[in-house]
C-alpha positions as CSV (number, residue, x, y, z in Angstrom):
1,X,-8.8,-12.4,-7.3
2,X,-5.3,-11.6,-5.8
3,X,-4.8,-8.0,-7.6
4,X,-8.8,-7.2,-6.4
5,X,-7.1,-8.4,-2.6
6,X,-3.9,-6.2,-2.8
7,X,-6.5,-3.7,-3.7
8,X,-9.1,-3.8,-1.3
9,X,-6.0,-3.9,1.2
10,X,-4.8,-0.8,-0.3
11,X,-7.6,1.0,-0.6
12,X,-8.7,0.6,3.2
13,X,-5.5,1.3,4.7
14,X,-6.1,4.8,3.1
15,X,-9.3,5.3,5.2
16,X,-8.2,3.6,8.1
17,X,-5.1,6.5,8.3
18,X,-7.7,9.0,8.4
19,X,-10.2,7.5,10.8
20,X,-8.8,9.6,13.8
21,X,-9.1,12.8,12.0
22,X,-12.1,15.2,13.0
23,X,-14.0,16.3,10.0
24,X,-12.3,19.8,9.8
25,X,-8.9,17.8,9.7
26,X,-9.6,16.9,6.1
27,X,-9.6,20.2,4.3
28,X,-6.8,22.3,6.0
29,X,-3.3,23.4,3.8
30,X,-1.2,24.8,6.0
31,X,1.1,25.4,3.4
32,X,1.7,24.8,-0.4
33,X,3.7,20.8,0.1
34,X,0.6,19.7,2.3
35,X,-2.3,18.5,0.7
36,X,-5.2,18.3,2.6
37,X,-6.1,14.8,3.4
38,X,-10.0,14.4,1.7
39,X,-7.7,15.6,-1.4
40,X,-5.6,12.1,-0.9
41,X,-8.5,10.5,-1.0
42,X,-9.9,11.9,-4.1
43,X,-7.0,11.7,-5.8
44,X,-5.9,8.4,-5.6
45,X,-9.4,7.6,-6.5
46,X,-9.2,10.0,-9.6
47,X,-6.1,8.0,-10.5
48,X,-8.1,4.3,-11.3
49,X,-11.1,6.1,-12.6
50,X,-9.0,7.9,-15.5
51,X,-6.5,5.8,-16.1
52,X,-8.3,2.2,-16.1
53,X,-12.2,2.8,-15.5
54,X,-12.8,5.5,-18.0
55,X,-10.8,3.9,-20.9
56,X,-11.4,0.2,-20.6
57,X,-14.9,0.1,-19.0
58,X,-17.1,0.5,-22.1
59,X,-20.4,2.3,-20.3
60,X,-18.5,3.7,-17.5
61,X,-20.2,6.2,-15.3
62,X,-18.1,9.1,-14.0
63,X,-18.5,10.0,-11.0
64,X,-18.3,13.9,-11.7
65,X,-17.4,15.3,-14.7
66,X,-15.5,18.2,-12.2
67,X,-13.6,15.8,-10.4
68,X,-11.2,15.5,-13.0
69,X,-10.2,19.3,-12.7
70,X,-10.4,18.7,-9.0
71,X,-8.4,15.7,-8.4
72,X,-5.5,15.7,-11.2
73,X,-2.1,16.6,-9.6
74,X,0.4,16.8,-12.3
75,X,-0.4,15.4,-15.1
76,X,-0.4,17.9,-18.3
77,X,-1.3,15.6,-21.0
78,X,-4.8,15.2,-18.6
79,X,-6.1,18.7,-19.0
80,X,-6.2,21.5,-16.8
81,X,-6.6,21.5,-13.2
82,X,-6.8,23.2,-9.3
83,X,-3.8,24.9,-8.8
84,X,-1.9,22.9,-5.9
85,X,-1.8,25.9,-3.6
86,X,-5.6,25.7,-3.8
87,X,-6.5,23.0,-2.6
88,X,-7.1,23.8,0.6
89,X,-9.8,26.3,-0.6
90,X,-11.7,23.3,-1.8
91,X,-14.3,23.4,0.7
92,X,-16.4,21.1,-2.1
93,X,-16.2,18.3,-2.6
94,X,-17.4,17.7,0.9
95,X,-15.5,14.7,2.5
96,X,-18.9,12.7,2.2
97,X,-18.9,13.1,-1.0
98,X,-15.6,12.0,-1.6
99,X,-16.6,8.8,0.6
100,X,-19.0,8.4,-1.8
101,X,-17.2,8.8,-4.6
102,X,-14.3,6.4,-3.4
103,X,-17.2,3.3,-2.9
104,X,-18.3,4.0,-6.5
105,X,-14.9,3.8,-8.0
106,X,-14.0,1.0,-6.0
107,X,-17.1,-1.1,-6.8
108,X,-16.3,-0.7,-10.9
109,X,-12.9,-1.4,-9.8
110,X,-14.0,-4.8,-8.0
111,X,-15.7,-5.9,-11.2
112,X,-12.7,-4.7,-13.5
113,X,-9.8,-6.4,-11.6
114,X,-12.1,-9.9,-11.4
115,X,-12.1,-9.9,-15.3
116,X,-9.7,-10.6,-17.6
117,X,-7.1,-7.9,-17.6
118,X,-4.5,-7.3,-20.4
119,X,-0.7,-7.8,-19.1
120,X,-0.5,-3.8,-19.8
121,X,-3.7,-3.3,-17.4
122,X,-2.1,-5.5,-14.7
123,X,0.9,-3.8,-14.8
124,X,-1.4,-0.5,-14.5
125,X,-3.7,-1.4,-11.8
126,X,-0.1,-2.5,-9.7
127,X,1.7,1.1,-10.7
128,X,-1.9,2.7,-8.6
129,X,-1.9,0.4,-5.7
130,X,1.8,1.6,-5.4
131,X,1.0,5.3,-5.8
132,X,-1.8,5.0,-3.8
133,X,0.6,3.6,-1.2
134,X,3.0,6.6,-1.8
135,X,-0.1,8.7,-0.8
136,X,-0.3,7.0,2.5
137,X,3.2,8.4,3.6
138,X,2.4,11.2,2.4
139,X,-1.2,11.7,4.6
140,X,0.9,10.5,7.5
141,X,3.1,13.3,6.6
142,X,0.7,16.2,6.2
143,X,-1.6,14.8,8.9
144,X,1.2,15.4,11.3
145,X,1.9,18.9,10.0
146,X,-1.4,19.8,10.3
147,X,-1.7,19.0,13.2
148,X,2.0,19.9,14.6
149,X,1.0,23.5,13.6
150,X,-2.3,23.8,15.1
151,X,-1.6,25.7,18.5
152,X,-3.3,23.2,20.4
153,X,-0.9,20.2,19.5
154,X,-3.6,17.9,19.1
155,X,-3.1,14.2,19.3
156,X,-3.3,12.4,16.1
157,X,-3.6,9.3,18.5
158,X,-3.0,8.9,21.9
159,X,-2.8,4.9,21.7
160,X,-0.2,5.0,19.3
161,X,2.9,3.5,20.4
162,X,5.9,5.8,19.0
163,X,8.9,3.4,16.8
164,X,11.6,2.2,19.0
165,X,14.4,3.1,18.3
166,X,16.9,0.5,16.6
167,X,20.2,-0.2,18.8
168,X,23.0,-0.3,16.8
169,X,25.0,-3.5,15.6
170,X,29.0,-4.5,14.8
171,X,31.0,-1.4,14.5
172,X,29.7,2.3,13.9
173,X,31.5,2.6,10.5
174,X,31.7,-0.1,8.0
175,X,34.2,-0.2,5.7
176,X,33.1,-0.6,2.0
177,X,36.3,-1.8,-0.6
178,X,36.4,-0.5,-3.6
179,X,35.1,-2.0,-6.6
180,X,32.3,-2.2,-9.3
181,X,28.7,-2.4,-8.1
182,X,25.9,-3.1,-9.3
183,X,22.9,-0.4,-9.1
184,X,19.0,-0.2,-10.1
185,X,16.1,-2.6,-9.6
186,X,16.6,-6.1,-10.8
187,X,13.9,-8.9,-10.4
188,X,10.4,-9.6,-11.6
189,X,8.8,-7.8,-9.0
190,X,7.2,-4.1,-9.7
191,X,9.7,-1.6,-9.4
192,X,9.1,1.9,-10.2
193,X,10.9,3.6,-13.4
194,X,13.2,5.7,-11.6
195,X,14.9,2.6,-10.4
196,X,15.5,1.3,-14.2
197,X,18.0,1.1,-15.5
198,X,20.3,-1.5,-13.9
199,X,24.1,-0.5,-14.2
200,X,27.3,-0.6,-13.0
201,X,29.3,2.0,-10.8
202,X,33.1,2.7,-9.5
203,X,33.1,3.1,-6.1
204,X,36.4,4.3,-3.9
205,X,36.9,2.8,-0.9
206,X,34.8,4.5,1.6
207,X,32.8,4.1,5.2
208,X,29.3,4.4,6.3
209,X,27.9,4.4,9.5
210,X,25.8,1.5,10.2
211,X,23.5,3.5,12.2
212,X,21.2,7.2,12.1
213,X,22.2,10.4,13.9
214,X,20.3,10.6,16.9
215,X,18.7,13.2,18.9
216,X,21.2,13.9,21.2
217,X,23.9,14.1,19.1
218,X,21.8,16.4,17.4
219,X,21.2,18.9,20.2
220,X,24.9,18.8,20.7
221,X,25.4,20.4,17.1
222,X,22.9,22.9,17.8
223,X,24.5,23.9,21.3
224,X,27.9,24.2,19.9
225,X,26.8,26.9,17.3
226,X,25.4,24.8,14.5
227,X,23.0,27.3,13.4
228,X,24.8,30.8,14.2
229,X,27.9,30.1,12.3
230,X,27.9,29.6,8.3
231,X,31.1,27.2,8.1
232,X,29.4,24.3,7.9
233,X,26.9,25.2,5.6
234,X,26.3,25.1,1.9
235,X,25.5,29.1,0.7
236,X,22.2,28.7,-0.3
237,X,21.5,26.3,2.8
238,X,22.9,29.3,4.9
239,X,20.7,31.9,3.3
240,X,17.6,29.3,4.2
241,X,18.4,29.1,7.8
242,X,18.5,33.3,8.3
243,X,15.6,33.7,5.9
244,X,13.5,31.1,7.6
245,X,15.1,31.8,10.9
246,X,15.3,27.7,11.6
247,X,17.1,27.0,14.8
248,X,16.5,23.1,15.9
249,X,14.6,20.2,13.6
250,X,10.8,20.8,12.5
251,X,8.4,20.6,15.2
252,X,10.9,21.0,18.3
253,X,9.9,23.7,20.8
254,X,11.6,24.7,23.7
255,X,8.8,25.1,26.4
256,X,10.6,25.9,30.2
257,X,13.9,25.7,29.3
258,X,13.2,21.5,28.0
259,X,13.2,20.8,24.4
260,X,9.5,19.0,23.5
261,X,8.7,18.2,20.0
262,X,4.8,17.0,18.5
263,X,4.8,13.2,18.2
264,X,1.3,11.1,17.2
265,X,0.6,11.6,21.3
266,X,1.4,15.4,21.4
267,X,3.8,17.3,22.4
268,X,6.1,15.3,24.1
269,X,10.0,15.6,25.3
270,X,12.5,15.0,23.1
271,X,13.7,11.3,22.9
272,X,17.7,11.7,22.6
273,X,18.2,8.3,21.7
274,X,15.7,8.5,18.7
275,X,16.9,9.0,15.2
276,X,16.8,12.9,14.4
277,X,14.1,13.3,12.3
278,X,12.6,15.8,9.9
279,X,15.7,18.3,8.9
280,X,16.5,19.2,5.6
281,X,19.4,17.9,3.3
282,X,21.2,21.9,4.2
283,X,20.8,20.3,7.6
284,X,21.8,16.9,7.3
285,X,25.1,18.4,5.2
286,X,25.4,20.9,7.9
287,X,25.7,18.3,10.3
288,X,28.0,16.0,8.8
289,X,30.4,18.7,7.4
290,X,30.3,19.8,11.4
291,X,31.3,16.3,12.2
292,X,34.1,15.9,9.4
293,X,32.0,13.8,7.8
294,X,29.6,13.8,4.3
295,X,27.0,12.3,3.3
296,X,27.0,9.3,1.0
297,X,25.8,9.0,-2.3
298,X,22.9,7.1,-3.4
299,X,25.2,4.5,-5.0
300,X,27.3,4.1,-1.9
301,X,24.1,3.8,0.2
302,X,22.7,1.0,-2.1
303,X,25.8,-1.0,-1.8
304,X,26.2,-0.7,1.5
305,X,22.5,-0.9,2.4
306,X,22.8,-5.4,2.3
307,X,24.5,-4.7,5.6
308,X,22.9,-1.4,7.2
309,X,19.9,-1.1,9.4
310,X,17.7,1.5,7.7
311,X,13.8,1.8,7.5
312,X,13.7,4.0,10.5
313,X,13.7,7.3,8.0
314,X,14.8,8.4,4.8
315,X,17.9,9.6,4.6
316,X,19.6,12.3,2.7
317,X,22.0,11.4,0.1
318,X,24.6,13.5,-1.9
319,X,23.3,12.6,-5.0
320,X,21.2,14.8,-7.2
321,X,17.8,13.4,-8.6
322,X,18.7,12.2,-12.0
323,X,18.1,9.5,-14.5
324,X,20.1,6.2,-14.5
325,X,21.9,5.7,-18.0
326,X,19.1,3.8,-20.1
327,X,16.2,6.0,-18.5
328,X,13.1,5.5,-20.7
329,X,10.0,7.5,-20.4
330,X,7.3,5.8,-20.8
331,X,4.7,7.2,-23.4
332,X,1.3,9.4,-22.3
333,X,0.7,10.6,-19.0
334,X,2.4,7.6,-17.3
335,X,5.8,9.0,-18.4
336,X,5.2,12.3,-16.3
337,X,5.2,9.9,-13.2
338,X,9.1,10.6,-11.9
339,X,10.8,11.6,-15.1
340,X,9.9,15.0,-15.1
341,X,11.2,16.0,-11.7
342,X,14.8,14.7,-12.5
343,X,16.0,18.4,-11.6
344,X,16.9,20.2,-8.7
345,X,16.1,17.9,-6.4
346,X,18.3,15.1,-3.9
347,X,17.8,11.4,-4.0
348,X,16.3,9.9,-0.3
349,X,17.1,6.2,0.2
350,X,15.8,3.8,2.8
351,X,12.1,3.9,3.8
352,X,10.5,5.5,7.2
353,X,8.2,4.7,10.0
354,X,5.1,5.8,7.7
355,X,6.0,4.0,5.2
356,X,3.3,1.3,3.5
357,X,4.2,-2.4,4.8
358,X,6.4,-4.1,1.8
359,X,6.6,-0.4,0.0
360,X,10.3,-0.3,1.1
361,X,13.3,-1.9,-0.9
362,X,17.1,-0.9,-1.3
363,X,16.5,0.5,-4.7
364,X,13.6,2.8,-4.2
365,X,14.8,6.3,-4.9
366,X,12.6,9.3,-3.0
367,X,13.6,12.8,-3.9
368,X,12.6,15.9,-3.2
369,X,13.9,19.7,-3.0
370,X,17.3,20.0,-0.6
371,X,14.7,22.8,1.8
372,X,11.8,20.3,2.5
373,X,12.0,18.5,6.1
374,X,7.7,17.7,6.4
375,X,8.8,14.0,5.5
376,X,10.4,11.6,7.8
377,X,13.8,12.4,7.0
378,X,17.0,12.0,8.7
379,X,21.3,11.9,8.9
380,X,23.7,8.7,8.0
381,X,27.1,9.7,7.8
382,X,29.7,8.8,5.3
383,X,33.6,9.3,5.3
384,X,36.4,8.5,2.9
């Protein structure tokens, strides 16, 4: 009974994030990291109907046969499937039918999880409660940018009350010795396998700040030049910023001379004492470099994190997206879950405002490509 509970929790959070949306919300990609929202929904659906339903449910009815083709993200070993950039062409599946589709997968699930399930289908049927709640973020995430592009600046809702921001504690850089430290998930909890395996790191003696860049010291980088002058950036990061012709964080505007940016209300002014939020690792790097500062690594941020503040966003490490020593993928299409994208990509620690209640934990490594800032991401600064 407790696994169908986490489940049914789960699994109506996911609708409850979407029940302010207007119909014509659910199928819109403004661009190729958004997904439209109905495809969420159908996707973390597809995800217990293939990997749990369809092989252990002897008489199983699929939904439709299509949605396989339809739903499937990444997976290879799954067979073929929508392009991601098309998905918001996907006018069908209509978002009723993807209701629909979500009550019949759910009521098969209801009746698997309250039998007797195999350690290995436990341990399943927890890894797609957590994706699914990965998939919340990220509908939070393209939610806003759909509607933080529309012209309009629609209000995703007016009632909600936007995250206060944290005031900070003890001194603004804590000093961390040097030593060995332990890294990686340890505990009988569910952990994802990116966070495997536990190990041991040097660390020199370094500092962190024990709180986020703000707005306003933000705006102070941008007005002394930040953006107009390569110093402080890396090359490629410098190339982004003239290509893409990026001046201030994503969704600031400057509308009569004040700098407004789209919140869950609207477009509202620009809180200064608020964490800086959604900027690119060129721009957190940018930023610190400005301030004669870095960033820290993922290993110095898990140290250091026992005595940090952090939740309010991810923040950018220096640390490239790789496995720990030990990484084992795990066989079949479970194995294409993180291992594959160990490339090209920087590690994100901490959690955000977004974020699923209990999804967050000092080990959990996000990660995605250095130009992406549609996430809640922001700056903690690091010296020697």
């Amino acid at each position: 009974m407790e696994l169908w509970n986490q489940y049914e929790t789960v699994r109506s959070r996911s609708a409850n994030i979407c029940a302010p949306l207007k119909t014509e919300d659910y199928v819109v990609q403004p661009v190729v990291d958004v997904s439209p929202p109905k495809w969420h929904l159908g996707h973390t659906t597809w995800f217990f109907e293939t990997f749990l339903l369809k092989p252990n449910v002897p008489g199983y009815t699929e939904f439709d046969p299509d949605y396989n083709f339809v739903f499937n993200s990444y997976y290879e070993s799954v067979g073929a499937r929508v392009i991601r950039t098309n998905r918001g062409n996907l006018s069908r599946p209509a978002v009723e039918d993807i209701m629909r589709y979500r009550q019949h997968v759910d009521a098969a699930m209801r009746d698997f999880l309250q039998g007797g399930l195999t350690p290995e289908q436990q341990a399943l049927a927890t890894l797609g409660l957590h994706h699914e709640e990965q998939h919340q973020e990220l509908l939070y995430t393209d939610i806003k940018y759909i509607l933080g592009h529309n012209p309009l600046f629609p209000a995703y809702d007016r009632h909600r009350v936007p995250a206060p921001a944290i005031p900070p504690q003890g001194p603004e850089l804590l000093s961390i010795p040097e030593g060995v430290y332990e890294i990686g998930y340890a505990g009988e909890g569910f952990c994802f396998d990116n966070e495997q395996q536990r190990h041991r790191v040097y660390l020199q003696p370094y500092r962190i700040s024990t709180r986020l860049v703000t707005n306003g010291e933000y705006l102070a980088f941008m007005e002394a030049g930040g953006y107009s002058s390569f110093r402080h950036w890396h090359a490629e990061g410098w190339d982004w910023v003239r290509q893409q012709q990026v001046s201030a964080p994503l969704y600031w505007h400057q509308v009569d001379g004040q700098w407004m940016y789209y919140t869950w209300q609207g477009l509202q002014p620009v809180a200064w004492d608020a964490p800086v939020c959604h900027v690119s690792y060129y721009e957190a790097a940018a930023y610190a470099a400005w301030k004669g500062m870095r960033l820290p690594t993922e290993f110095e941020w898990e140290a250091a994190a026992p005595q940090l503040q952090w939740g309010q966003r991810w923040e950018w490490t220096e640390s490239a997206y790789l496995p720990y020593p030990g990484f084992i993928k795990a066989p079949g299409a479970i194995g294409e879950y993180n291992g594959k994208f160990m490339v090209n990509q920087q590690v994100l620690r901490g959690g955000s405002e977004v974020t699923s209640p209990g999804h967050s934990r000092i080990t959990y490594r996000n990660f995605f490509h250095p130009h992406l800032r549609w996430q809640f991401m922001g700056i903690r600064l690091a010296g020697n």
